[in-house]
LUMPA-986432 format. One record per residue: residue number from 1; residue in three letters; x, y, z of N, C-alpha, C in turn. Coordinates in nm, 4 decimals. Example, Ala and Ser with C-alpha at 12.3 -4.5 7.8 and 13.67 -1.06 7.14 Angstrom:
residues 2
 seq type      n.X      n.Y      n.Z     ca.X     ca.Y     ca.Z      c.X      c.Y      c.Z
   1  ALA   1.3190  -0.5690   0.7800   1.2300  -0.4500   0.7800   1.3200  -0.3300   0.7800
   2  SER   1.2850  -0.2250   0.7080   1.3670  -0.1060   0.7140   1.2900   0.0030   0.7870
END
This chain:
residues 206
 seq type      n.X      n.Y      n.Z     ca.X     ca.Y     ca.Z      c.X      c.Y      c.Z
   1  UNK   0.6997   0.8473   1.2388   0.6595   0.7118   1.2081   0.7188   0.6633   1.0765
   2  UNK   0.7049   0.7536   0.9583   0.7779   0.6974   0.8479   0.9282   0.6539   0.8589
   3  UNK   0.9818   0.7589   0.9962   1.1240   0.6882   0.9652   1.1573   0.5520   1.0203
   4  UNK   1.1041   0.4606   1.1239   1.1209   0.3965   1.2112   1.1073   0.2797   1.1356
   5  UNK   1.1984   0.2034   1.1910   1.2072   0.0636   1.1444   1.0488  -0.0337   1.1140
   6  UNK   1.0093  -0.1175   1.0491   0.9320  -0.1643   1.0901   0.9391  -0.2808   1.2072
   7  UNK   1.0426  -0.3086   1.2225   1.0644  -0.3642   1.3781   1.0178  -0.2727   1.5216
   8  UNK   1.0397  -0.1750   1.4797   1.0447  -0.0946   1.5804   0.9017  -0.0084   1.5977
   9  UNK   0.7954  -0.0300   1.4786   0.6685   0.0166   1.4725   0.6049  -0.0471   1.5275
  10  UNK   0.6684  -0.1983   1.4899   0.5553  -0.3274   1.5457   0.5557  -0.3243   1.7063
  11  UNK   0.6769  -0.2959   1.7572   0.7032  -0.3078   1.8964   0.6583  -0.1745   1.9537
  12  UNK   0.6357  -0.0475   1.9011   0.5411   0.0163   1.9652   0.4195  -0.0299   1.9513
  13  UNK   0.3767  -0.0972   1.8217   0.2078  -0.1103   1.8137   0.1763  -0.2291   1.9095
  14  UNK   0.2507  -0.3108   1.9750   0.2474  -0.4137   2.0822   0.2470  -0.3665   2.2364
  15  UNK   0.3025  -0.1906   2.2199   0.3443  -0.1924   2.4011   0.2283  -0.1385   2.4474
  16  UNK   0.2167  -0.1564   2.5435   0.1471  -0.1145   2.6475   0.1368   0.0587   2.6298
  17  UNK   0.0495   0.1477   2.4904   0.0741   0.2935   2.5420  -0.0562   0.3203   2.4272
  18  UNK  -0.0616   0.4347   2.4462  -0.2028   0.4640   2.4003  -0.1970   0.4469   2.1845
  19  UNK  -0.1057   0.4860   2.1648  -0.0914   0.5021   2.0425   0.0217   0.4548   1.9695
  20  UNK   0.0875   0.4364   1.8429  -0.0350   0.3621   1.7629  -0.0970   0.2768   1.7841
  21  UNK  -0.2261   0.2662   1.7280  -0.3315   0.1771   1.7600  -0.3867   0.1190   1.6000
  22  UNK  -0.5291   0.1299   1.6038  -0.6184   0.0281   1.5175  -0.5749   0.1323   1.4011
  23  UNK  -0.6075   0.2652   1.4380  -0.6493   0.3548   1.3334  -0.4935   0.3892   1.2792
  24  UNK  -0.3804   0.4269   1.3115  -0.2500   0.4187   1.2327  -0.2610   0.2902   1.1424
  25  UNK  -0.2644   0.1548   1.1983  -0.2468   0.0468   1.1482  -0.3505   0.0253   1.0270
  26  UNK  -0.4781   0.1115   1.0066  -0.5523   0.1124   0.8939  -0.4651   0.1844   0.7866
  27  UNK  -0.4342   0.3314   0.8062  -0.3314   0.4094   0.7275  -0.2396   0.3210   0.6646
  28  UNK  -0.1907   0.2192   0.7400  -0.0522   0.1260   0.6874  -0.1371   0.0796   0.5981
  29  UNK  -0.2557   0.0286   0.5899  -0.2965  -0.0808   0.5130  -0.3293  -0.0129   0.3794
  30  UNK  -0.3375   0.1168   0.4046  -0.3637   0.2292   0.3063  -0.2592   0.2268   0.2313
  31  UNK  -0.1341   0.2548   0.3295  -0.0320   0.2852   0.2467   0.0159   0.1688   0.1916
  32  UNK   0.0615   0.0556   0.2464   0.1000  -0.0475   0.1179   0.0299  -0.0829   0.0151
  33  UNK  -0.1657  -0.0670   0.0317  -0.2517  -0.0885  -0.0953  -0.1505   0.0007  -0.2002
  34  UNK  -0.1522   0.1342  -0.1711  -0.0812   0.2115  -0.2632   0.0642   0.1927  -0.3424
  35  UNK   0.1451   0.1288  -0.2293   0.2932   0.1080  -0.3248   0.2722   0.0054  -0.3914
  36  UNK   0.1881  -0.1100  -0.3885   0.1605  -0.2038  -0.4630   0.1143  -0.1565  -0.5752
  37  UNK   0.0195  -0.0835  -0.5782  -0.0455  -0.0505  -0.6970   0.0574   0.0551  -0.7801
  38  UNK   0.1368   0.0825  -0.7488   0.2843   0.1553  -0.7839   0.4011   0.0402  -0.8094
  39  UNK   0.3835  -0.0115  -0.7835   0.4832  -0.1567  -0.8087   0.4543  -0.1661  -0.9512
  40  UNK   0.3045  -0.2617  -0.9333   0.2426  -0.2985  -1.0592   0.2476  -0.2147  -1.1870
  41  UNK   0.2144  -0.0421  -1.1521   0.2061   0.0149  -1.2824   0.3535   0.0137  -1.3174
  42  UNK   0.4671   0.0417  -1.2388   0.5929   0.0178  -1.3043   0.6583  -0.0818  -1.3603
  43  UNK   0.5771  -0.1885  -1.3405   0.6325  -0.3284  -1.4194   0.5264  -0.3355  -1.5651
  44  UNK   0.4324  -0.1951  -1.5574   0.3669  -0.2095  -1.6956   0.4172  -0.0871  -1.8352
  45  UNK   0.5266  -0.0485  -1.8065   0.5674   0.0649  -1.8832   0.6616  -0.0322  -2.0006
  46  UNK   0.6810   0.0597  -2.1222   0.7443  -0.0271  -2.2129   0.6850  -0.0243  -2.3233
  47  UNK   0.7512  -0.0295  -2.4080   0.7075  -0.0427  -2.5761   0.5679  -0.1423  -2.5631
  48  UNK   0.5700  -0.2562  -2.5089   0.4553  -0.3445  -2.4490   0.3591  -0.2695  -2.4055
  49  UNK   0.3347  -0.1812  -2.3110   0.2652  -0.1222  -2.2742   0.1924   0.0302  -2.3194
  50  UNK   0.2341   0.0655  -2.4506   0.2963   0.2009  -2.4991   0.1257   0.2234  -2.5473
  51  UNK   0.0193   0.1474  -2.5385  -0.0982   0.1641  -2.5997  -0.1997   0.2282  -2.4353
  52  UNK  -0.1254   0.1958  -2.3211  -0.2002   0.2645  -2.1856  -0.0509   0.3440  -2.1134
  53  UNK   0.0071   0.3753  -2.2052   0.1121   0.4481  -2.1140   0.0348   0.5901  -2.0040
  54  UNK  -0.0324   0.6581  -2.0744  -0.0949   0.8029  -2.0562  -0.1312   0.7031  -1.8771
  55  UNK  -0.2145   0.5793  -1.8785  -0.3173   0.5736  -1.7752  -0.1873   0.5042  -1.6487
  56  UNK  -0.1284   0.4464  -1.7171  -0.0126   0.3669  -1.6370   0.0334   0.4802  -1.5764
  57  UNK   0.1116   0.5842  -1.6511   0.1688   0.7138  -1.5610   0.0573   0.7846  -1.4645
  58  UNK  -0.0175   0.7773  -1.4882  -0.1243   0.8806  -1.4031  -0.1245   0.7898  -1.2424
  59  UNK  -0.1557   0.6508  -1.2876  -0.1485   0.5318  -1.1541  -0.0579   0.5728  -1.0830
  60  UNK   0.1069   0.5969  -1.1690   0.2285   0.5674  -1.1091   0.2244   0.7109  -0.9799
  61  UNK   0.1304   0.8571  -1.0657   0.1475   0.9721  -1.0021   0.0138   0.9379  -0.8740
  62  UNK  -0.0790   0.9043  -0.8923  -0.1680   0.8838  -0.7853  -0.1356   0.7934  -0.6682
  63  UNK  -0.1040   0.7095  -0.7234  -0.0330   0.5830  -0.6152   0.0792   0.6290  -0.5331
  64  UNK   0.1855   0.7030  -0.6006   0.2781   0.7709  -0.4931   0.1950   0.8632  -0.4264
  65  UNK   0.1572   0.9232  -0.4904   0.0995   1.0673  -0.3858  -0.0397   1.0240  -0.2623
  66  UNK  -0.0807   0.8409  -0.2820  -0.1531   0.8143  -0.2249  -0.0668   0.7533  -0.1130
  67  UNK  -0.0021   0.6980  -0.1340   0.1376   0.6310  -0.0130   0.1341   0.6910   0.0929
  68  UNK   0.1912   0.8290   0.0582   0.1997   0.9835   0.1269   0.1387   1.0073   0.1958
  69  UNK  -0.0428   1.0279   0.0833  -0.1278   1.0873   0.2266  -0.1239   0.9672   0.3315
  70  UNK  -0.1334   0.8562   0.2883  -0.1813   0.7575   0.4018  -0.0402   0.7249   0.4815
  71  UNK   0.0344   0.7883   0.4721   0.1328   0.7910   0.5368   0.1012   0.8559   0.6756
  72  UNK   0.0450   1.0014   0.6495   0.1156   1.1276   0.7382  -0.0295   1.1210   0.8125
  73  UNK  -0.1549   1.0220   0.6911  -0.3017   1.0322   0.8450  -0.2270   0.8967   0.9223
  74  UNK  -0.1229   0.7951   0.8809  -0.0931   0.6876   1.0116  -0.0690   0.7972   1.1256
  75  UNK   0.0490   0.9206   1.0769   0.1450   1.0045   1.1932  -0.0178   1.0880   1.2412
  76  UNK  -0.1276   1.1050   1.1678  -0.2057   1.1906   1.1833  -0.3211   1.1196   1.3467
  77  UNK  -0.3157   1.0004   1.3095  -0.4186   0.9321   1.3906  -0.3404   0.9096   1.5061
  78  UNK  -0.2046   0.8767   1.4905  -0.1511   0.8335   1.6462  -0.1277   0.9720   1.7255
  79  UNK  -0.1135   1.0945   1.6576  -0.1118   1.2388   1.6974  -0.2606   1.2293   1.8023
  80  UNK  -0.3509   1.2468   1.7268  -0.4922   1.2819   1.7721  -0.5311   1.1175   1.8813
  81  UNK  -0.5022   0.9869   1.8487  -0.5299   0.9267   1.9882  -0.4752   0.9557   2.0831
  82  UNK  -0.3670   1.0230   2.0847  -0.2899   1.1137   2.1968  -0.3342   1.1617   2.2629
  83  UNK  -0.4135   1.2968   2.1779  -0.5107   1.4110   2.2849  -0.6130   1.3250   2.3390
  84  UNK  -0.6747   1.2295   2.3058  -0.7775   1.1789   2.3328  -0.7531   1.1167   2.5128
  85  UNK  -0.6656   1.0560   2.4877  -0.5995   1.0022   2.6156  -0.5426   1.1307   2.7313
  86  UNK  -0.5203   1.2242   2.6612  -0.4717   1.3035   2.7652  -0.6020   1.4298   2.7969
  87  UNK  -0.7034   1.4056   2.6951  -0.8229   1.5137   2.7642  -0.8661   1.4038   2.8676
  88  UNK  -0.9164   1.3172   2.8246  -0.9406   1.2286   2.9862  -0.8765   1.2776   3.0721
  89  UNK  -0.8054   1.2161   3.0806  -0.6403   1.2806   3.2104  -0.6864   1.4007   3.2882
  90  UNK  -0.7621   1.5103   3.1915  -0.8160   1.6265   3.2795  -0.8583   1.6379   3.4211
  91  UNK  -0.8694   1.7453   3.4603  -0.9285   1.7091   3.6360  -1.0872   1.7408   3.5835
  92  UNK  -1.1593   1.6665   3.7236  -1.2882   1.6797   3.7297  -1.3470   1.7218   3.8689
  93  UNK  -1.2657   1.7920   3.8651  -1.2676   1.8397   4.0040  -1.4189   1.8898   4.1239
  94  UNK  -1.4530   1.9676   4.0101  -1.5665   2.0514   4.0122  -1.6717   2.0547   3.8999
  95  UNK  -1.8057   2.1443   3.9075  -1.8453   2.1197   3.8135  -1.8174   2.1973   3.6638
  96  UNK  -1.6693   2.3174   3.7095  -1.7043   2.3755   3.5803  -1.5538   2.2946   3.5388
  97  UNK  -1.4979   2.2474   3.6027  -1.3990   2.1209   3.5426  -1.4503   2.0017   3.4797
  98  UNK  -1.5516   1.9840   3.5493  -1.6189   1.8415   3.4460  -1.6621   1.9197   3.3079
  99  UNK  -1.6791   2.0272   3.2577  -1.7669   2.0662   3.1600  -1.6634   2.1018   3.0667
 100  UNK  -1.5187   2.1241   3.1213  -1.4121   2.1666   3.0449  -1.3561   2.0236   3.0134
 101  UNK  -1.3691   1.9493   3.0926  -1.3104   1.7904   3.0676  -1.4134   1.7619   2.9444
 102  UNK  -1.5435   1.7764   2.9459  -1.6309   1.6800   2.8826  -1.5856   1.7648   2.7392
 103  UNK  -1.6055   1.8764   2.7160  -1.5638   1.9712   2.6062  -1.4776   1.9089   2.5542
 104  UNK  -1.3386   1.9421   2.6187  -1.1966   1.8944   2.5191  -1.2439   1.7428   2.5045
 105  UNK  -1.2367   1.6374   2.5391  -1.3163   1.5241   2.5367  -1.3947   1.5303   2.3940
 106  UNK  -1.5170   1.5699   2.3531  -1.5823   1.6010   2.2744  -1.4874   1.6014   2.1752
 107  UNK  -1.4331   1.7236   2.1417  -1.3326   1.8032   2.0662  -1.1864   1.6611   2.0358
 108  UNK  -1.1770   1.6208   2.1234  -1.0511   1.5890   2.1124  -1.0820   1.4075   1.9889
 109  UNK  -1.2007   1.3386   2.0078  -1.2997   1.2253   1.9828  -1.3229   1.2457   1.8227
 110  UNK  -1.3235   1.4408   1.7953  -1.3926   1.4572   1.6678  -1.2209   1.4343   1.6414
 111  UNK  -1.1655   1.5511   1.6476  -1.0082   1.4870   1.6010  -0.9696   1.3682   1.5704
 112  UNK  -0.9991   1.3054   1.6656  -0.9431   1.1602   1.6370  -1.0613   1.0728   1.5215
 113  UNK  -1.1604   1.1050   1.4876  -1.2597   0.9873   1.3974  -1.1955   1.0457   1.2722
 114  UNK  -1.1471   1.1900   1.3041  -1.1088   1.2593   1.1484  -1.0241   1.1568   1.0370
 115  UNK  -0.9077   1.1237   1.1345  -0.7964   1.0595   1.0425  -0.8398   0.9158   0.9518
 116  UNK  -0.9320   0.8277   1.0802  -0.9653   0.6675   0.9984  -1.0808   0.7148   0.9074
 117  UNK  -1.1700   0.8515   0.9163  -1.3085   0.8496   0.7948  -1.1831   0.8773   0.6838
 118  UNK  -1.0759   0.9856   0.7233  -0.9737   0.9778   0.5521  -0.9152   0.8802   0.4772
 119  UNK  -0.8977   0.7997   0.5604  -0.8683   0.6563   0.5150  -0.9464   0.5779   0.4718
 120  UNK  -1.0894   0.6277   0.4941  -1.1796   0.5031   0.4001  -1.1533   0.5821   0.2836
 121  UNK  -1.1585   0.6788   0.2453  -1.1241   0.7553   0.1397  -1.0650   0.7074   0.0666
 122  UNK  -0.9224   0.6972   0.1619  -0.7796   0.6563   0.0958  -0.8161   0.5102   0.0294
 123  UNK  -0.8824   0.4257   0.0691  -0.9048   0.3001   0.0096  -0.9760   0.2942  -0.0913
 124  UNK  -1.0901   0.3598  -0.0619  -1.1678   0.3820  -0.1808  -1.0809   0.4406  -0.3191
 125  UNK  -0.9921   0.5043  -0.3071  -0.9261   0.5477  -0.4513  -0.8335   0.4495  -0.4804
 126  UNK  -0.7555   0.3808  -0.3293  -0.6844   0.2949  -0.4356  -0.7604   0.1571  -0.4755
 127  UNK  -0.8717   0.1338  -0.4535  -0.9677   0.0507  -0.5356  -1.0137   0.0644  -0.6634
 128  UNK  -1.0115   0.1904  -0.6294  -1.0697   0.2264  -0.7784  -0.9025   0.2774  -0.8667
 129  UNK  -0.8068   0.2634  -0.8316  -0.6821   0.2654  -0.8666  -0.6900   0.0871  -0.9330
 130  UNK  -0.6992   0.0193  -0.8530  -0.6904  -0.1334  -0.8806  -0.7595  -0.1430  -0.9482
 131  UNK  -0.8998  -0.1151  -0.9718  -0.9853  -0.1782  -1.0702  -0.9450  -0.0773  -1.2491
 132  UNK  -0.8666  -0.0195  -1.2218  -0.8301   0.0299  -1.3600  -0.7230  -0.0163  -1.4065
 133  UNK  -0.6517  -0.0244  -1.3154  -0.4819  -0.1400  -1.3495  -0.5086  -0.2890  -1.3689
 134  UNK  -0.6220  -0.3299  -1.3034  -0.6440  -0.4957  -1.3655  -0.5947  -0.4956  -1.4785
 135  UNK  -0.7119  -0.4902  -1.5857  -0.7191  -0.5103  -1.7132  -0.5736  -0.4668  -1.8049
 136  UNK  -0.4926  -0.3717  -1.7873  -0.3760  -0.3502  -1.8470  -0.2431  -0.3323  -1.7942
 137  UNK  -0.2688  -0.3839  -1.6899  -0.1467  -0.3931  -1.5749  -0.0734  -0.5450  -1.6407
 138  UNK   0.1156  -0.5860  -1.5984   0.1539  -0.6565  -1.6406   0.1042  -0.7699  -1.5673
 139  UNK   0.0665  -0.8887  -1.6844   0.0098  -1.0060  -1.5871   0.1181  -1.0735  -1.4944
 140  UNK   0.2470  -1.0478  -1.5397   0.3135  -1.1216  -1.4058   0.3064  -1.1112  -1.2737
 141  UNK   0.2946  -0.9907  -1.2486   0.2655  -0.9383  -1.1028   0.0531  -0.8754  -1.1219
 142  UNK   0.0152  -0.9589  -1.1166  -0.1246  -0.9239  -1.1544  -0.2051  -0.9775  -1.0088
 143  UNK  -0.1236  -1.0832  -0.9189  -0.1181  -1.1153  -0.8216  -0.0950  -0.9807  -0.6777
 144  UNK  -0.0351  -0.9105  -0.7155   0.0091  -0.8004  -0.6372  -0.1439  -0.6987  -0.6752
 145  UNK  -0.2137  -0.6919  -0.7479  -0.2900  -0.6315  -0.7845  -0.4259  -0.6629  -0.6625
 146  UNK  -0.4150  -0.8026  -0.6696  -0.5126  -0.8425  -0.5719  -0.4458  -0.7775  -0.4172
 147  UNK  -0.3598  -0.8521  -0.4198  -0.2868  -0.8120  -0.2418  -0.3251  -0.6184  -0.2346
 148  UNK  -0.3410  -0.5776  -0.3164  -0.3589  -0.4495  -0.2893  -0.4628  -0.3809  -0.2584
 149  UNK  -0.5949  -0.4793  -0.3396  -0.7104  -0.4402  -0.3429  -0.7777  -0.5189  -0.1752
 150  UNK  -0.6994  -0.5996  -0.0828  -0.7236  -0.6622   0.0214  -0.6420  -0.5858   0.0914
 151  UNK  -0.5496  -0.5051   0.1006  -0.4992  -0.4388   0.1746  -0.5675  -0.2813   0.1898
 152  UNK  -0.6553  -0.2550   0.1006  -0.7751  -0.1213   0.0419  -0.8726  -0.1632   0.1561
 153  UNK  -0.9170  -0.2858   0.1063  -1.0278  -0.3234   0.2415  -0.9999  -0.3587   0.3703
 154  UNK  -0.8800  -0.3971   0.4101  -0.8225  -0.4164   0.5448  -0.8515  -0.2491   0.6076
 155  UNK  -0.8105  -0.1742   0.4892  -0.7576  -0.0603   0.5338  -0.9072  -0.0200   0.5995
 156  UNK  -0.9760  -0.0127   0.5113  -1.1581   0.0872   0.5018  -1.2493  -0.0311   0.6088
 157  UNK  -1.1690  -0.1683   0.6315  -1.3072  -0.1841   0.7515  -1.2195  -0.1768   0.8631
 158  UNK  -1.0975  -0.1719   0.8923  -1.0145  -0.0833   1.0331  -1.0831   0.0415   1.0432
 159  UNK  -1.0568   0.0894   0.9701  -1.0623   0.2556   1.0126  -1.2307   0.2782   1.0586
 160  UNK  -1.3147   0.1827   0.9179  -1.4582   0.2267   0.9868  -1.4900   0.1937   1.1308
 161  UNK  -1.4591   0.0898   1.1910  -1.4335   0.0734   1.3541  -1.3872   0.1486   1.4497
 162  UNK  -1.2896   0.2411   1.3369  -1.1962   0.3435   1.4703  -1.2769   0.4769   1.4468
 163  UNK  -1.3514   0.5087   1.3099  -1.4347   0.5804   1.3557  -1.5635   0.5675   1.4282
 164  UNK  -1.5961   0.4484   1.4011  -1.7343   0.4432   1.4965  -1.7076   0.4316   1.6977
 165  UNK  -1.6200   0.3812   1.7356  -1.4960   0.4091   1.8733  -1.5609   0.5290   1.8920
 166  UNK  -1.5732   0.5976   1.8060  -1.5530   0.7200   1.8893  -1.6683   0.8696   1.8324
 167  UNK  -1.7760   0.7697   1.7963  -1.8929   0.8352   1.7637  -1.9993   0.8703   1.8909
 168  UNK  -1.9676   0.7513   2.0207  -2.0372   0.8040   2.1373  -2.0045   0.9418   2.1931
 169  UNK  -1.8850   0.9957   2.1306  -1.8881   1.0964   2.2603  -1.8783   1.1989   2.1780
 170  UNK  -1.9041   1.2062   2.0355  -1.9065   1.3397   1.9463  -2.0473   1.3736   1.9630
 171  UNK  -2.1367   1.4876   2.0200  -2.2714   1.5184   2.0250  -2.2866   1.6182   1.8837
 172  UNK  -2.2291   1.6716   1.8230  -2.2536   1.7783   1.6756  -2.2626   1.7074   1.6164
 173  UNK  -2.4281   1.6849   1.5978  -2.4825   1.6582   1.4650  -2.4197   1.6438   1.3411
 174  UNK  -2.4233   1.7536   1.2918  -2.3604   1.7878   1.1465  -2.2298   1.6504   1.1092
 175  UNK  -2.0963   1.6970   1.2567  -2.0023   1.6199   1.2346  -2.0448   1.4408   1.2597
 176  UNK  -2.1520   1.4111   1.3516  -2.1782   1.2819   1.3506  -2.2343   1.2333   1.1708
 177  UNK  -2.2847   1.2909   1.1215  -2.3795   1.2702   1.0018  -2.2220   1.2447   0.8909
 178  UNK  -2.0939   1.3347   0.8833  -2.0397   1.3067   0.7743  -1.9585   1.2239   0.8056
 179  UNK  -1.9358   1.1855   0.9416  -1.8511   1.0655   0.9728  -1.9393   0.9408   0.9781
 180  UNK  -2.0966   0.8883   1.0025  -2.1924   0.7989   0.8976  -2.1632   0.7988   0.8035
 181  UNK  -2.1796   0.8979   0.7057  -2.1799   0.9082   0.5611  -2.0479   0.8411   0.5348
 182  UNK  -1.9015   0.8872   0.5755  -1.8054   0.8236   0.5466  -1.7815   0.6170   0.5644
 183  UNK  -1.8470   0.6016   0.6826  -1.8294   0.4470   0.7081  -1.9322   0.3866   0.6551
 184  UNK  -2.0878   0.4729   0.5645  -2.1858   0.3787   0.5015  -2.0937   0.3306   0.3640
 185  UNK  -1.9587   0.3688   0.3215  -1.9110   0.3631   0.1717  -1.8653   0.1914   0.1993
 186  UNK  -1.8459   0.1896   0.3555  -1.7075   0.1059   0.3717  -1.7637  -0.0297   0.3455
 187  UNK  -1.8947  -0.0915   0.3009  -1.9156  -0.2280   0.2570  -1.9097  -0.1892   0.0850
 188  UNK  -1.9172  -0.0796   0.0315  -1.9217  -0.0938  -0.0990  -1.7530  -0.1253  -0.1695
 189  UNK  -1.6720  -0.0438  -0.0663  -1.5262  -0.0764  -0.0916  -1.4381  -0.2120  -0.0988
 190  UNK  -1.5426  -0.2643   0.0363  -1.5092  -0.4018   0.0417  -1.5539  -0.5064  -0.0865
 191  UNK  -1.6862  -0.4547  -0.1177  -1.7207  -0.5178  -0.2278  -1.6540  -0.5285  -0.3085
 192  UNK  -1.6075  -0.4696  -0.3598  -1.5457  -0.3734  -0.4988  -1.3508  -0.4530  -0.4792
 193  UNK  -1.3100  -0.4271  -0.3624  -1.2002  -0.4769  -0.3596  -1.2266  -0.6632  -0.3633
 194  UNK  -1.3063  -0.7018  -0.2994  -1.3878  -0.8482  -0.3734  -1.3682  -0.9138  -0.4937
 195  UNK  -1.4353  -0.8190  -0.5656  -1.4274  -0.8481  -0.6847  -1.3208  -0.8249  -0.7669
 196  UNK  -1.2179  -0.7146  -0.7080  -1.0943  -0.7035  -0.7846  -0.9931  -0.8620  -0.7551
 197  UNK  -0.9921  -0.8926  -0.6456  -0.9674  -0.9907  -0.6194  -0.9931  -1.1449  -0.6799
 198  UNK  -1.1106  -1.1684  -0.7033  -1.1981  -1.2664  -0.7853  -1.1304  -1.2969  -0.9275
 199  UNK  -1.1735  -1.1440  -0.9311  -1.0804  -1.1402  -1.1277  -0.9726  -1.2001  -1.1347
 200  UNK  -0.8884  -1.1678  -1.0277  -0.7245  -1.1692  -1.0594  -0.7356  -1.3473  -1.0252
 201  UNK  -0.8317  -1.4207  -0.9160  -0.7800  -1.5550  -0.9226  -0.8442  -1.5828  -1.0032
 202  UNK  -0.9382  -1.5604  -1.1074  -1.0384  -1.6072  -1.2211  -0.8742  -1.5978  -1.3224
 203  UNK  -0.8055  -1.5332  -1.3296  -0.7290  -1.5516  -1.4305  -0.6228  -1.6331  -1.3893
 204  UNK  -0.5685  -1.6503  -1.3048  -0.4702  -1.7372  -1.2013  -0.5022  -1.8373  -1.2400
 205  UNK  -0.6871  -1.9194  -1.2946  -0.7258  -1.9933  -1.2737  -0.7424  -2.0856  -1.4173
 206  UNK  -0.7135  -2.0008  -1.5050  -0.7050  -2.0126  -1.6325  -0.5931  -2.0839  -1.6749
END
């Protein structure tokens, strides 16, 4: 997926086939929150900036390495809606075929909620990436700051949808409870990217 054109992503995410779907397309939203917020800290380095250099570099190292992960859960989620589509496919022939269908099924559902609960993750840090680059990030591109913190929440209320998709057919407890726990964050992210947003046109506005 990283290598492919984005012409050529869009026109798989349009055809007619099981994958990519909602939950890759959250990852994307992951991953550009992140190069943005990598944009921004590199337009803040400089004798100008030499009083948050330490925090600017740390952005520049988190933000790449956040790109990344939300890169490889996009390749990660269209992997696992895969199996999902093809444990269906199983025969049900009988009854100890329905029980092997319903199993991988099960199994295949937890796989797949795995990748979009990492991605609320992924948003959640680069929010909290954004809300530390506001304040000493360069104001010219301070605008990109926002687009990033809306591309954080694009990201975290996709994915919470693609995990809840697929909370009917996970029955383990344990794993239903930390994939809740993961999508109860996803209105606080939104919040939070809100308000990063607000700021940046509160100063736009000035």
């Amino acid at each position: 997926m990283r290598d492919e054109t984005i012409s050529d992503f869009l026109d798989r995410l349009a055809d007619r086939i099981p994958a990519p779907g909602g939950g890759a397309s959250a990852a994307l939203h992951a991953a550009q929150a992140a190069a943005l917020l990598a944009m921004v800290a590199r337009y803040s380095t400089g004798e100008k900036y030499a009083a948050h250099q330490v925090v600017v570099e740390r952005i520049i190292r988190e933000s790449d390495a956040l790109r990344e992960r939300a890169l490889t859960l996009a390749e990660q989620d269209a992997a696992a809606f895969t199996a999902v589509t093809d444990a269906y496919r199983l025969p049900k022939d009988d009854e100890a075929a329905k029980a092997a269908r319903s199993a991988a099924i099960g199994q295949a559902l937890t796989g797949a909620a795995r990748p979009p609960a990492e991605v609320i993750t992924a948003a959640l840090d680069a929010v909290e990436l954004a809300e530390t680059l506001l304040p000493i990030g360069n104001p010219n591109v301070i605008t990109d700051i926002a687009a990033a913190a809306e591309a954080a929440r694009a990201a975290a209320t996709t994915a919470r949808v693609n995990v809840e998709v697929n909370l009917g057919g996970i029955r383990e407890e344990r794993t239903r409870e930390a994939l809740l726990a993961d999508t109860a964050r996803v209105d606080e992210i939104a919040d939070r990217a809100e308000r990063v947003t607000a700021a940046v046109r509160a100063e736009l506005a000035k």
